[in-house]
C-alpha positions as CSV (number, residue, x, y, z in Angstrom):
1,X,16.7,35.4,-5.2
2,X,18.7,33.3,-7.7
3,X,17.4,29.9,-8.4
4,X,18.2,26.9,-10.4
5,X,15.3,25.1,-11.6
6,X,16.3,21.2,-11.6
7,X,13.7,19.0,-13.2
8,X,11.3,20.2,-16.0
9,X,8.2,18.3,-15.0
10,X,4.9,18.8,-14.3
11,X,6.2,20.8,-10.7
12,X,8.8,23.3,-12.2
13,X,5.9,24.0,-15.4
14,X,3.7,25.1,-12.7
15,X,6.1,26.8,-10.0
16,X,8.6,28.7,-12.5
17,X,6.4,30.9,-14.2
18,X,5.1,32.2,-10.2
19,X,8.5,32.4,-9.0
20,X,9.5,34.8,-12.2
21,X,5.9,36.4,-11.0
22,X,7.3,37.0,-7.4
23,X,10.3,38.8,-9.0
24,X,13.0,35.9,-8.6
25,X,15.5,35.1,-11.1
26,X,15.9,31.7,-12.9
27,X,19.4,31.1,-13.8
28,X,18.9,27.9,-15.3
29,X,16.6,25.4,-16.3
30,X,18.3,21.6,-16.3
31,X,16.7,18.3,-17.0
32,X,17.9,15.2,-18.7
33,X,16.8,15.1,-21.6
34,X,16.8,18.2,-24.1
35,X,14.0,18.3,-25.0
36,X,11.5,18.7,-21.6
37,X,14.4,21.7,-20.5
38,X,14.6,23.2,-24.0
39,X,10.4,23.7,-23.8
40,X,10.4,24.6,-20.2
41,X,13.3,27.3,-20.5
42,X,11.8,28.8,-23.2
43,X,8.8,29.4,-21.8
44,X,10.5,31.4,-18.9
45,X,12.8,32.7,-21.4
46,X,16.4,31.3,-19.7
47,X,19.2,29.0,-20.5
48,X,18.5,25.1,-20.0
49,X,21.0,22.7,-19.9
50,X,21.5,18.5,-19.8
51,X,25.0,18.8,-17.8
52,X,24.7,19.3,-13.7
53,X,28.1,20.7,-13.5
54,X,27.1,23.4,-15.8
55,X,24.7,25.2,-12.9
56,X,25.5,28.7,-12.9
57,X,26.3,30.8,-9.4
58,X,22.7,30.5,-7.7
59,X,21.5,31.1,-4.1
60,X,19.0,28.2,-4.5
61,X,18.3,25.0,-6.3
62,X,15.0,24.0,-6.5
63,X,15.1,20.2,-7.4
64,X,11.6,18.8,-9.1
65,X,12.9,15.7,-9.8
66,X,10.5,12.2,-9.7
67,X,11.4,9.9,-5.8
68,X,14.1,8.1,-7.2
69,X,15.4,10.2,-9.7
70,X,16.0,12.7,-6.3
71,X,17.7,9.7,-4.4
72,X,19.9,8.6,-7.5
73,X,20.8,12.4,-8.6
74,X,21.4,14.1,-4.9
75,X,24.9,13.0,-4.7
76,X,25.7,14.6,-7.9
77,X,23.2,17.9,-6.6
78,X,25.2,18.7,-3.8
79,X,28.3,17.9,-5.5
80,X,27.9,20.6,-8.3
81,X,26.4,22.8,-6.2
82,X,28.2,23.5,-3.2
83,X,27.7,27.0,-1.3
84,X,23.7,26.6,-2.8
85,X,20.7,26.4,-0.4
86,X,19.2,23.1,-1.7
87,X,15.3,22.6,-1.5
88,X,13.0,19.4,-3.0
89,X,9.9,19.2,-3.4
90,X,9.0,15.6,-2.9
91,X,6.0,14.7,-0.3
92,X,7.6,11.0,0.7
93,X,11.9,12.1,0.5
94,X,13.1,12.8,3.5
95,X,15.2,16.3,4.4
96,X,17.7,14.3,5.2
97,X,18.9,13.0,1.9
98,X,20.5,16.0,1.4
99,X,22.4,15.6,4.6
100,X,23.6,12.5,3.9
101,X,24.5,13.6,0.7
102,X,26.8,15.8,2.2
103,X,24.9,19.3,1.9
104,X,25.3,22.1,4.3
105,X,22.3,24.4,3.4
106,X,19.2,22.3,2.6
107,X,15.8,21.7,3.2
108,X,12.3,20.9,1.8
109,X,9.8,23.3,0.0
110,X,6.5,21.5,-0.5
111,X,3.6,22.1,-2.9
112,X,0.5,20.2,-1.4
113,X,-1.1,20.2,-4.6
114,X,-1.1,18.3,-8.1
115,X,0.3,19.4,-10.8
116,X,0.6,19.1,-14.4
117,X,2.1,20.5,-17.3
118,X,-1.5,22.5,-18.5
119,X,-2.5,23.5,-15.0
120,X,-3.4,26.8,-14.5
121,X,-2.6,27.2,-10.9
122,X,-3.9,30.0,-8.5
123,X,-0.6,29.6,-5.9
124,X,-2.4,32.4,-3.4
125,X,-4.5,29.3,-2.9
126,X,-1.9,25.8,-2.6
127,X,-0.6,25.5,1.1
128,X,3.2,24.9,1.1
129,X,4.9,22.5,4.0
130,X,8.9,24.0,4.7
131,X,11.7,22.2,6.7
132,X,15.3,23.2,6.8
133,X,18.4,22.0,8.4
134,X,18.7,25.2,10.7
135,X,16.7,28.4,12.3
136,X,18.9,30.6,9.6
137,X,17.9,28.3,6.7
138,X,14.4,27.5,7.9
139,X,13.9,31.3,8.1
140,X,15.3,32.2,4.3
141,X,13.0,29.2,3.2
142,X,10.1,30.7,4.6
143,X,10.9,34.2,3.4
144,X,10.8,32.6,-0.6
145,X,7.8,30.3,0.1
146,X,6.2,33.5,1.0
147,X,7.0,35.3,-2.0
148,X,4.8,32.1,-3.5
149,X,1.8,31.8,-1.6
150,X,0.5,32.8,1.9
151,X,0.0,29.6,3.6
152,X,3.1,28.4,4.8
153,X,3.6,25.9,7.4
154,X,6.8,24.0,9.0
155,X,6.1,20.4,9.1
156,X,9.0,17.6,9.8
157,X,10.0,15.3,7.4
158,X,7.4,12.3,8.8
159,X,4.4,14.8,8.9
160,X,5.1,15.6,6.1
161,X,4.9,11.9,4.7
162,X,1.5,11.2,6.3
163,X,0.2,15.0,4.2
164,X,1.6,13.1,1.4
165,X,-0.4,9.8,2.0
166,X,-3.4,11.7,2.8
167,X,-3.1,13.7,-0.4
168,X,-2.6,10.4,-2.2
169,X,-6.4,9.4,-1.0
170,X,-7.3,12.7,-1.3
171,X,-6.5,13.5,-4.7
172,X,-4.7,10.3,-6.5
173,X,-7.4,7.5,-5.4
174,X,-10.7,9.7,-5.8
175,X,-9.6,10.7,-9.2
176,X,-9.1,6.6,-9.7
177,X,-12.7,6.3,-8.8
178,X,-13.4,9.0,-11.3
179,X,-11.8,7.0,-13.6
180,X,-13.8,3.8,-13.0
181,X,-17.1,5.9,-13.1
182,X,-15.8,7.0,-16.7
183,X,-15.2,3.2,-17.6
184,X,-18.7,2.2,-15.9
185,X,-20.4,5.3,-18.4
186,X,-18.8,4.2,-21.3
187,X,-20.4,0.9,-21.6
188,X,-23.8,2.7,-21.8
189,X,-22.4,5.8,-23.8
190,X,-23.0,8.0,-21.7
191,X,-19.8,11.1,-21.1
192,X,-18.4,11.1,-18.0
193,X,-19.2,15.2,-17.8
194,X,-22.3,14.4,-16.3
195,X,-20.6,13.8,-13.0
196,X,-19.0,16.9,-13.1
197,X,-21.9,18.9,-10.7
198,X,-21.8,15.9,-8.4
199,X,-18.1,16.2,-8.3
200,X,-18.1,20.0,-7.8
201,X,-20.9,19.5,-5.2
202,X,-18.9,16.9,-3.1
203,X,-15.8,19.2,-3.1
204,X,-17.9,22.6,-2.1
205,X,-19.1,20.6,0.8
206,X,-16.0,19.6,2.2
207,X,-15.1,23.0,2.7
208,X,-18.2,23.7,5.3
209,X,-18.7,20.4,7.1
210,X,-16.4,17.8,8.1
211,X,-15.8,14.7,5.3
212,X,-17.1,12.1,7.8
213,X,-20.6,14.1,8.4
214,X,-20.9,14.7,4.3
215,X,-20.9,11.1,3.5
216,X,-24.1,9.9,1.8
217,X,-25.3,6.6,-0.4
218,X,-26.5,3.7,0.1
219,X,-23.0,2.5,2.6
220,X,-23.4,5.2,4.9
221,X,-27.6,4.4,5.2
222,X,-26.3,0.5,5.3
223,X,-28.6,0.1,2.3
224,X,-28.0,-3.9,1.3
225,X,-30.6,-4.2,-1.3
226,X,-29.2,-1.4,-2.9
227,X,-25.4,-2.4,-2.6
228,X,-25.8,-6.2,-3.5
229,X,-27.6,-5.1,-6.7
230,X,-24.5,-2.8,-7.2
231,X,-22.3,-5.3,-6.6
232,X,-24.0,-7.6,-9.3
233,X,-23.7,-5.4,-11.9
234,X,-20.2,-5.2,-11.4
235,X,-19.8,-9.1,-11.8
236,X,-18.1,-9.0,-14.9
237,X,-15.6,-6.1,-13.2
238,X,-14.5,-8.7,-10.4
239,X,-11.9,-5.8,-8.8
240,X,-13.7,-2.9,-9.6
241,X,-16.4,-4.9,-7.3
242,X,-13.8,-5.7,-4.5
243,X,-13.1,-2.1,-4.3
244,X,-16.8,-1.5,-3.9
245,X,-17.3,-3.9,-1.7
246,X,-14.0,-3.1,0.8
247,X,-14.6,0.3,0.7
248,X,-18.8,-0.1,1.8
249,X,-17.5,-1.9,4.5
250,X,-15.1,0.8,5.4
251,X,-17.9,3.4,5.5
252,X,-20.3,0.7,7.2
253,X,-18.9,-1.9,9.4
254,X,-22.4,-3.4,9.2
255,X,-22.4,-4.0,5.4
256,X,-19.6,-6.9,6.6
């Protein structure tokens, strides 16, 4: 297949160089500014470009663009592109944007994974989520989310807004908390990389027994002694304490 890569972020860094792998063609690489496309494209060895209305014939348009960026730019999209099957990859934008942009051939190809631009990704293992406006497109949306990974699954536009929100706690808000905990170890100079075997250990859990029977700590045990003293060491970090404190409770309605 054809495709146009729109966007040169973290996303189409990571999912170019697999689709080239699967044997697909990149036409074009286009972002806004020069430089992000010129590094992208010449990575993958294409053309990039700046101008929308300077997409070459494609059969699909992969659009990696950030939430708004997708809601300002879709008009424009399907405008240039007309006769292309149009796909985003946003966990929160509906299909429908593209509708009501005025596509005909659209839907959604969804990564449920983070990305960034120095990722090494192993795709056999990142679960995609597909919608398209009709059986026909549906089907040729599967057939090239295939050619990317094994795990594909059709999931509506809302499902696929509550994966998103559970990847957000997932992913987004645990690595947060690693961030804190790098703050915390700081202050005594001690390098974060000493959480990195607890970390691994919590995630290889996970993948045997059920997040709600692997919780441990002093919450889960409704430990007060231990959580009040935790609490007033983080005095002088009043919301790094309200987080501790909200999220206790939310492991231990006791701790209230």
């Amino acid at each position: 297949m054809r495709i146009a890569l729109i966007g040169a972020g973290n996303v189409a860094t990571c999912l170019g160089p697999r689709l080239l792998e699967a044997g697909h063609e990149i036409t074009v690489v286009y972002s806004r500014t020069v430089e992000s496309a010129h590094i992208l494209a010449d990575r993958l060895g294409v053309p990039y470009i700046t101008d929308l209305k300077a997409v070459p014939v494609s059969d699909a348009a992969i659009v990696m663009l950030r939430d708004d960026a997708l809601k300002l730019l879709a008009p424009a999209i399907v405008k240039s592109l007309k006769g292309t099957l149009l796909l985003h990859t946003a966990g929160s934008v509906p299909m429908d944007i593209w509708r009501e942009a005025g596509a005909l051939e659209y839907g959604v190809l969804y990564p449920m994974q983070t990305f960034s631009k120095t990722s090494s990704i192993d795709w056999s293992q990142v679960p995609l989520f597909i919608e398209g406006s009709s059986d026909w497109t549906l089907d040729n949306i599967r057939q090239l989310a295939l050619s990317i990974s094994p795990d594909v699954t059709s999931l509506s536009s809302e499902g696929r807004k509550k994966l998103h929100l559970a990847a957000v706690f997932t992913c987004n808000f645990s690595n947060h908390m690693y961030a804190i905990a790098e703050h915390l170890l700081a202050t005594e100079g001690v390098p974060f990389r000493v959480m990195l075997p607890l970390v691994r250990e919590t995630a290889r859990k996970v993948e045997s027994i059920a997040p709600h029977d692997a919780q441990t700590g002093p919450a889960v045990r409704g430990d007060r002694k231990v959580v009040d003293g935790h609490l007033a060491l983080l005095k002088e970090y009043p919301e790094y304490a309200e987080l501790y404190r909200l999220i206790s409770i939310d492991i231990n309605k006791d701790l209230k």
